[in-house]
C-alpha positions in Angstrom: -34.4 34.0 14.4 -30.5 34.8 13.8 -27.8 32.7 12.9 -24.2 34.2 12.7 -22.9 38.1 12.7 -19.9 37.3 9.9 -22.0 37.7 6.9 -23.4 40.7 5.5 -27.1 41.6 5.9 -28.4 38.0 5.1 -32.0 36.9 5.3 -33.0 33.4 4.2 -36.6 31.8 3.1 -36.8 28.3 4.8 -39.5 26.2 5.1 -41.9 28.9 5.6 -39.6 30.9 7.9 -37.3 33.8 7.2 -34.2 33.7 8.8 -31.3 36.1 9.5 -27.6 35.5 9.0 -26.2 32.3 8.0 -28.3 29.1 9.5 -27.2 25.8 9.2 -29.6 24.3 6.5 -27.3 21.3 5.8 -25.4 18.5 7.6 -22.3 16.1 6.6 -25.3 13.3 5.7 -26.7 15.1 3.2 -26.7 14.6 -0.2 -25.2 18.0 -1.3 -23.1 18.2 1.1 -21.3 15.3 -0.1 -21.8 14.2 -3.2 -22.8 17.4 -4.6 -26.2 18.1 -5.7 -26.9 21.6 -5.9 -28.6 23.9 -7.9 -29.1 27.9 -7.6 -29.8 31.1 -9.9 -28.6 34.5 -9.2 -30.4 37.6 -9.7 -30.3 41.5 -8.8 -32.3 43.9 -7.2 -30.8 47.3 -7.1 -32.2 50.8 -7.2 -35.7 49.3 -7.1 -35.7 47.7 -9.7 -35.2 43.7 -10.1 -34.4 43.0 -14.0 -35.2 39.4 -15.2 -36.0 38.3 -11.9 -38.8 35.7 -13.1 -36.8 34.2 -15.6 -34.5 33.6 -12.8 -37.0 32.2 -10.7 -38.0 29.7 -13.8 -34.5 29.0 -14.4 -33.7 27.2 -10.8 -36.8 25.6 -10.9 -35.4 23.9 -14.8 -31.6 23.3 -13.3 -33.3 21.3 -10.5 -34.9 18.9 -12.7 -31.9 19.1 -15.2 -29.9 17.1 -12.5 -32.9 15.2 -10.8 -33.8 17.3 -8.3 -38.1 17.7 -7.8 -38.4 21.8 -7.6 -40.7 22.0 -4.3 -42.0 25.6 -5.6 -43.3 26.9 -8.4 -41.8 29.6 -10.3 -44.3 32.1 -9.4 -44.2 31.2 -5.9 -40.2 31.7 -5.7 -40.6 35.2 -7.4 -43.7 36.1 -4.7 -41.0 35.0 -1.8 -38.2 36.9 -3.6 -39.9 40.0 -3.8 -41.0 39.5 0.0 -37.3 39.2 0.8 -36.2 42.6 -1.0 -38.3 44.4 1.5 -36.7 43.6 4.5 -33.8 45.4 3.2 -33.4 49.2 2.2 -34.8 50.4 -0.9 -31.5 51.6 -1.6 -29.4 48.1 -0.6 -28.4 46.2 -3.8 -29.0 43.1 -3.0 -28.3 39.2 -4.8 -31.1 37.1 -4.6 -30.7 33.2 -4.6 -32.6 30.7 -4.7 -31.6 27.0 -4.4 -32.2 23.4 -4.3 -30.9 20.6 -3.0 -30.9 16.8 -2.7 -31.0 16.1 1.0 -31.5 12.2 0.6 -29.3 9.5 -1.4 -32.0 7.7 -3.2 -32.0 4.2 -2.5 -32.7 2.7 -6.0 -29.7 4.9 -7.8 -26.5 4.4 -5.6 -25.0 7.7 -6.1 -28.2 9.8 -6.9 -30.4 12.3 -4.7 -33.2 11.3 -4.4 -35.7 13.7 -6.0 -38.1 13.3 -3.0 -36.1 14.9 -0.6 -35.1 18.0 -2.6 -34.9 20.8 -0.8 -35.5 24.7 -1.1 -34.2 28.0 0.4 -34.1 31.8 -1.0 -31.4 34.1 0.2 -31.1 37.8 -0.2 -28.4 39.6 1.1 -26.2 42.8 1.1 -24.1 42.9 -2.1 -23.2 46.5 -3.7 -23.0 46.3 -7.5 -19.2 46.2 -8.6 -17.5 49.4 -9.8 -16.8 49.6 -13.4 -13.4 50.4 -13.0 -12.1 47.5 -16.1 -10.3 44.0 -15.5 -7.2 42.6 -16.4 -7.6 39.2 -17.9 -5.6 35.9 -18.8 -5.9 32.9 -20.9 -6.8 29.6 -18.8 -5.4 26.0 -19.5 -8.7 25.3 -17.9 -11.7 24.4 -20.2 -15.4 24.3 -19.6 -16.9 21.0 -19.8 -19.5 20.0 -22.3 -23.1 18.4 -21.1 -21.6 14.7 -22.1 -19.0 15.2 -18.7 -20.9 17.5 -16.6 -25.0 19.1 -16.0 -23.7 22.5 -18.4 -27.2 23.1 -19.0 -28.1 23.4 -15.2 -27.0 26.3 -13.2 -25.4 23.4 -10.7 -23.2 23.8 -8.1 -20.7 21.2 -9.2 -19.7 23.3 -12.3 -18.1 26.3 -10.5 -15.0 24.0 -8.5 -13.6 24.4 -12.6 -14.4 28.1 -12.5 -12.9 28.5 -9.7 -9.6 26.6 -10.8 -9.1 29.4 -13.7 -9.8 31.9 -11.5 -7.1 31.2 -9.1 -4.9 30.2 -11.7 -5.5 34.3 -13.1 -4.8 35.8 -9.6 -1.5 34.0 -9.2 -0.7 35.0 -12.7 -1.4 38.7 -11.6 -4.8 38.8 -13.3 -8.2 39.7 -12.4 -10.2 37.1 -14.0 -10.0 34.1 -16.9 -10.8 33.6 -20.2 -11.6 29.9 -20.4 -12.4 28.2 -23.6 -14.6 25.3 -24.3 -13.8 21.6 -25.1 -12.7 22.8 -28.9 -10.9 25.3 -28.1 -13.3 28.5 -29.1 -14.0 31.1 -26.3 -16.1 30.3 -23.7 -16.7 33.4 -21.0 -14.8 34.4 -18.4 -14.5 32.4 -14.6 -17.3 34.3 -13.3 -19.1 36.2 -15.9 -20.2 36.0 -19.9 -17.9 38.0 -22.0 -18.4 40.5 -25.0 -16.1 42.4 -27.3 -16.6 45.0 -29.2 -14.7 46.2 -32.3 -15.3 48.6 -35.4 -18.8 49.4 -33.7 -19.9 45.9 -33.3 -20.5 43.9 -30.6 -19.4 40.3 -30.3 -20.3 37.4 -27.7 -19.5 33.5 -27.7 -22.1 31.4 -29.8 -24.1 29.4 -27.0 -23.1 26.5 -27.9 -23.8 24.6 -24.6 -20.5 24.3 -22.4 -21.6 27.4 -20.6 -25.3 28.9 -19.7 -26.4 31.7 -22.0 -27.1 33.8 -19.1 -30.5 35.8 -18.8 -28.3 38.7 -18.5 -26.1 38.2 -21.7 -29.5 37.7 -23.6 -30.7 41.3 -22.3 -27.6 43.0 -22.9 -27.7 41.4 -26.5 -31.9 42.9 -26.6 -30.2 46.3 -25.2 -27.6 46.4 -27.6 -29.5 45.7 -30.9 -32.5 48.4 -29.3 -29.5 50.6 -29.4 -29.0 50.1 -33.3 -25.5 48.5 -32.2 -24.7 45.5 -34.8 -24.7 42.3 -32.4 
Protein backbone atom coordinates (compact mmCIF):
# COMPACT_ATOMS: atom_id res chain seq x y z
CA UNK A 1 0.00 0.00 0.00
CA UNK A 2 1.25 3.65 -0.85
CA UNK A 3 0.56 6.84 0.65
CA UNK A 4 2.08 10.02 -0.93
CA UNK A 5 5.08 10.48 -3.79
CA UNK A 6 6.56 13.86 -1.84
CA UNK A 7 8.78 12.09 0.56
CA UNK A 8 11.82 10.16 -0.14
CA UNK A 9 11.91 6.39 -0.26
CA UNK A 10 9.69 5.86 2.92
CA UNK A 11 8.40 2.58 4.31
CA UNK A 12 6.53 2.44 7.50
CA UNK A 13 5.80 -0.69 10.19
CA UNK A 14 2.04 -0.26 11.23
CA UNK A 15 0.08 -2.54 12.95
CA UNK A 16 1.58 -5.49 11.28
CA UNK A 17 1.65 -3.87 7.84
CA UNK A 18 4.43 -2.15 5.97
CA UNK A 19 3.53 0.81 4.24
CA UNK A 20 5.08 2.99 1.57
CA UNK A 21 5.24 6.87 1.56
CA UNK A 22 3.78 8.90 4.11
CA UNK A 23 0.19 7.37 5.58
CA UNK A 24 -1.89 9.16 7.66
CA UNK A 25 -1.38 7.39 11.12
CA UNK A 26 -2.89 10.30 13.09
CA UNK A 27 -5.99 12.47 13.27
CA UNK A 28 -6.84 16.11 14.89
CA UNK A 29 -8.55 13.81 17.98
CA UNK A 30 -5.59 12.30 18.94
CA UNK A 31 -3.67 12.78 21.73
CA UNK A 32 -0.33 13.64 19.98
CA UNK A 33 -1.59 15.46 17.66
CA UNK A 34 -2.77 17.88 20.15
CA UNK A 35 -1.47 17.88 23.19
CA UNK A 36 1.65 16.43 22.31
CA UNK A 37 2.66 13.13 23.41
CA UNK A 38 5.33 11.71 21.39
CA UNK A 39 8.20 9.74 21.65
CA UNK A 40 10.85 8.47 18.95
CA UNK A 41 14.68 7.32 18.71
CA UNK A 42 16.81 7.72 15.67
CA UNK A 43 19.21 5.40 14.42
CA UNK A 44 21.47 4.70 11.22
CA UNK A 45 21.96 2.11 8.83
CA UNK A 46 24.54 2.83 6.29
CA UNK A 47 27.01 0.76 4.35
CA UNK A 48 25.56 -2.35 5.94
CA UNK A 49 26.24 -1.73 8.90
CA UNK A 50 23.51 -0.46 11.72
CA UNK A 51 25.73 0.85 14.83
CA UNK A 52 23.85 0.94 18.24
CA UNK A 53 20.75 0.10 16.69
CA UNK A 54 19.45 -2.02 19.85
CA UNK A 55 20.22 0.42 22.27
CA UNK A 56 18.04 2.54 20.10
CA UNK A 57 15.45 0.19 20.06
CA UNK A 58 15.63 0.02 24.12
CA UNK A 59 15.82 3.61 24.24
CA UNK A 60 12.13 4.44 22.65
CA UNK A 61 10.78 1.69 24.49
CA UNK A 62 12.29 3.79 28.11
CA UNK A 63 11.13 7.51 26.65
CA UNK A 64 7.59 5.94 26.24
CA UNK A 65 7.22 5.05 29.69
CA UNK A 66 9.34 8.23 30.85
CA UNK A 67 6.25 10.30 29.70
CA UNK A 68 3.44 7.58 30.35
CA UNK A 69 3.14 6.12 27.34
CA UNK A 70 2.81 1.80 27.61
CA UNK A 71 5.58 0.59 24.87
CA UNK A 72 3.31 -1.94 22.79
CA UNK A 73 6.73 -3.84 21.62
CA UNK A 74 9.49 -5.14 23.10
CA UNK A 75 12.88 -3.97 22.37
CA UNK A 76 13.83 -7.03 20.66
CA UNK A 77 10.86 -7.14 18.65
CA UNK A 78 11.38 -3.26 17.35
CA UNK A 79 15.06 -4.22 16.34
CA UNK A 80 13.66 -7.69 14.44
CA UNK A 81 11.08 -5.12 12.51
CA UNK A 82 13.91 -2.64 12.03
CA UNK A 83 16.24 -4.85 10.51
CA UNK A 84 13.20 -6.22 8.30
CA UNK A 85 12.67 -2.63 7.13
CA UNK A 86 16.49 -2.06 6.05
CA UNK A 87 15.93 -4.73 3.46
CA UNK A 88 13.48 -3.21 1.43
CA UNK A 89 15.94 -0.66 0.59
CA UNK A 90 19.41 -0.97 -1.27
CA UNK A 91 22.20 -2.21 0.53
CA UNK A 92 23.90 0.82 -0.42
CA UNK A 93 20.83 3.47 0.68
CA UNK A 94 21.68 5.10 4.10
CA UNK A 95 18.85 5.06 5.67
CA UNK A 96 17.24 6.68 9.36
CA UNK A 97 15.40 4.42 11.13
CA UNK A 98 12.54 5.60 13.67
CA UNK A 99 10.63 4.17 15.72
CA UNK A 100 7.83 5.93 17.74
CA UNK A 101 5.07 6.05 20.04
CA UNK A 102 2.24 7.77 20.70
CA UNK A 103 -0.73 8.46 22.99
CA UNK A 104 -3.78 8.20 20.77
CA UNK A 105 -6.35 8.55 23.75
CA UNK A 106 -6.79 11.37 26.48
CA UNK A 107 -7.15 9.25 29.55
CA UNK A 108 -10.16 9.89 31.24
CA UNK A 109 -9.00 9.88 34.98
CA UNK A 110 -5.88 12.47 34.21
CA UNK A 111 -7.48 15.57 32.31
CA UNK A 112 -4.57 16.32 30.19
CA UNK A 113 -2.75 12.89 30.09
CA UNK A 114 -2.62 10.05 27.27
CA UNK A 115 -3.83 7.47 28.28
CA UNK A 116 -1.17 4.73 28.46
CA UNK A 117 -3.69 2.22 27.02
CA UNK A 118 -3.96 3.61 23.78
CA UNK A 119 -0.28 4.11 23.02
CA UNK A 120 0.53 3.57 19.82
CA UNK A 121 3.59 2.22 17.65
CA UNK A 122 5.07 2.68 14.08
CA UNK A 123 8.80 2.12 12.60
CA UNK A 124 9.90 4.20 9.73
CA UNK A 125 12.89 3.80 7.51
CA UNK A 126 13.52 5.96 4.80
CA UNK A 127 16.08 7.43 2.30
CA UNK A 128 18.52 9.81 4.14
CA UNK A 129 22.24 10.13 2.73
CA UNK A 130 24.74 10.70 5.64
CA UNK A 131 25.70 14.59 5.69
CA UNK A 132 29.01 15.72 4.16
CA UNK A 133 31.64 16.67 6.52
CA UNK A 134 32.25 19.79 4.98
CA UNK A 135 32.40 21.92 8.87
CA UNK A 136 29.55 24.27 10.29
CA UNK A 137 29.37 27.76 11.29
CA UNK A 138 27.91 28.13 14.69
CA UNK A 139 26.26 30.88 17.10
CA UNK A 140 25.46 31.36 20.66
CA UNK A 141 21.59 30.95 21.38
CA UNK A 142 19.51 33.12 24.01
CA UNK A 143 17.59 29.87 23.95
CA UNK A 144 18.29 27.35 26.81
CA UNK A 145 17.55 23.72 27.21
CA UNK A 146 15.09 22.94 29.85
CA UNK A 147 15.88 20.83 32.86
CA UNK A 148 13.54 17.50 33.73
CA UNK A 149 11.69 19.82 36.59
CA UNK A 150 9.96 21.90 33.24
CA UNK A 151 10.05 19.38 30.63
CA UNK A 152 10.52 15.03 29.97
CA UNK A 153 14.71 15.82 29.26
CA UNK A 154 15.19 12.37 30.02
CA UNK A 155 12.80 11.10 27.28
CA UNK A 156 13.66 11.36 23.68
CA UNK A 157 10.02 13.26 23.36
CA UNK A 158 8.66 15.05 20.82
CA UNK A 159 7.79 18.11 22.77
CA UNK A 160 11.49 18.97 23.41
CA UNK A 161 12.60 19.73 19.84
CA UNK A 162 9.80 23.05 19.26
CA UNK A 163 12.94 24.79 21.69
CA UNK A 164 15.55 23.23 19.42
CA UNK A 165 14.08 24.31 16.73
CA UNK A 166 13.73 28.07 18.11
CA UNK A 167 17.80 28.20 18.33
CA UNK A 168 18.03 26.84 15.27
CA UNK A 169 16.12 29.41 13.37
CA UNK A 170 17.37 31.96 15.42
CA UNK A 171 21.25 30.70 13.97
CA UNK A 172 20.03 30.70 10.22
CA UNK A 173 18.65 34.31 10.46
CA UNK A 174 21.84 35.20 12.22
CA UNK A 175 23.74 33.70 9.14
CA UNK A 176 24.68 30.46 11.00
CA UNK A 177 24.51 26.90 10.45
CA UNK A 178 23.47 25.63 13.74
CA UNK A 179 23.29 26.73 17.71
CA UNK A 180 25.12 26.34 20.61
CA UNK A 181 22.45 26.34 23.43
CA UNK A 182 23.36 26.16 27.00
CA UNK A 183 21.51 24.71 29.78
CA UNK A 184 19.46 26.34 32.68
CA UNK A 185 22.96 27.51 34.37
CA UNK A 186 24.41 28.68 31.82
CA UNK A 187 27.19 25.77 30.93
CA UNK A 188 27.14 24.33 27.44
CA UNK A 189 24.57 22.15 26.42
CA UNK A 190 25.03 20.69 22.57
CA UNK A 191 24.10 22.11 19.67
CA UNK A 192 20.13 22.48 18.15
CA UNK A 193 20.43 19.23 16.50
CA UNK A 194 23.41 17.29 17.55
CA UNK A 195 25.82 16.71 20.76
CA UNK A 196 28.91 18.72 20.60
CA UNK A 197 32.80 18.05 21.19
CA UNK A 198 35.92 20.11 21.16
CA UNK A 199 39.09 19.25 20.96
CA UNK A 200 42.16 21.18 22.00
CA UNK A 201 45.99 20.36 22.87
CA UNK A 202 45.14 16.67 21.83
CA UNK A 203 42.20 16.24 23.98
CA UNK A 204 38.85 15.80 23.50
CA UNK A 205 36.14 17.57 25.42
CA UNK A 206 32.15 17.06 25.64
CA UNK A 207 29.40 18.64 28.01
CA UNK A 208 29.03 16.69 31.41
CA UNK A 209 25.51 14.91 31.04
CA UNK A 210 24.04 16.55 33.44
CA UNK A 211 20.36 15.87 32.42
CA UNK A 212 18.99 19.03 30.33
CA UNK A 213 19.91 17.07 27.23
CA UNK A 214 20.09 13.12 26.29
CA UNK A 215 23.57 11.66 26.41
CA UNK A 216 23.14 10.28 23.06
CA UNK A 217 24.11 6.62 22.25
CA UNK A 218 26.18 8.10 19.69
CA UNK A 219 28.21 10.63 21.86
CA UNK A 220 28.79 7.66 24.28
CA UNK A 221 30.48 5.56 21.24
CA UNK A 222 32.35 8.33 19.97
CA UNK A 223 33.63 8.96 23.62
CA UNK A 224 34.47 4.48 23.55
CA UNK A 225 36.11 5.33 19.94
CA UNK A 226 37.98 8.08 21.14
CA UNK A 227 39.61 6.67 24.38
CA UNK A 228 40.22 3.10 22.06
CA UNK A 229 42.16 5.60 20.09
CA UNK A 230 44.47 6.54 23.17
CA UNK A 231 42.87 10.17 22.74
CA UNK A 232 42.53 11.82 26.42
CA UNK A 233 38.58 12.20 26.74
Amino acid sequence: MAHGTSVPKTWTWYEGEWLEGNPPLIGPRSHAFWLGTSVFDGARAFEGVTPDLDLHCARVNRSARAVGLAPTMRDEEILELALEGVKRFDRDTALYIRPSDWGEHDDPTLVIGADPASTRFALTLWDAPMIEPTGLSVTLSKFRRPTIECMPTNAKAGCLYPNNARAAREARDRGFDNAMVLDMLGNVAELASANVFMVKDGVAMTPTANGPYLAGITRARTLDLLRKAGTPV
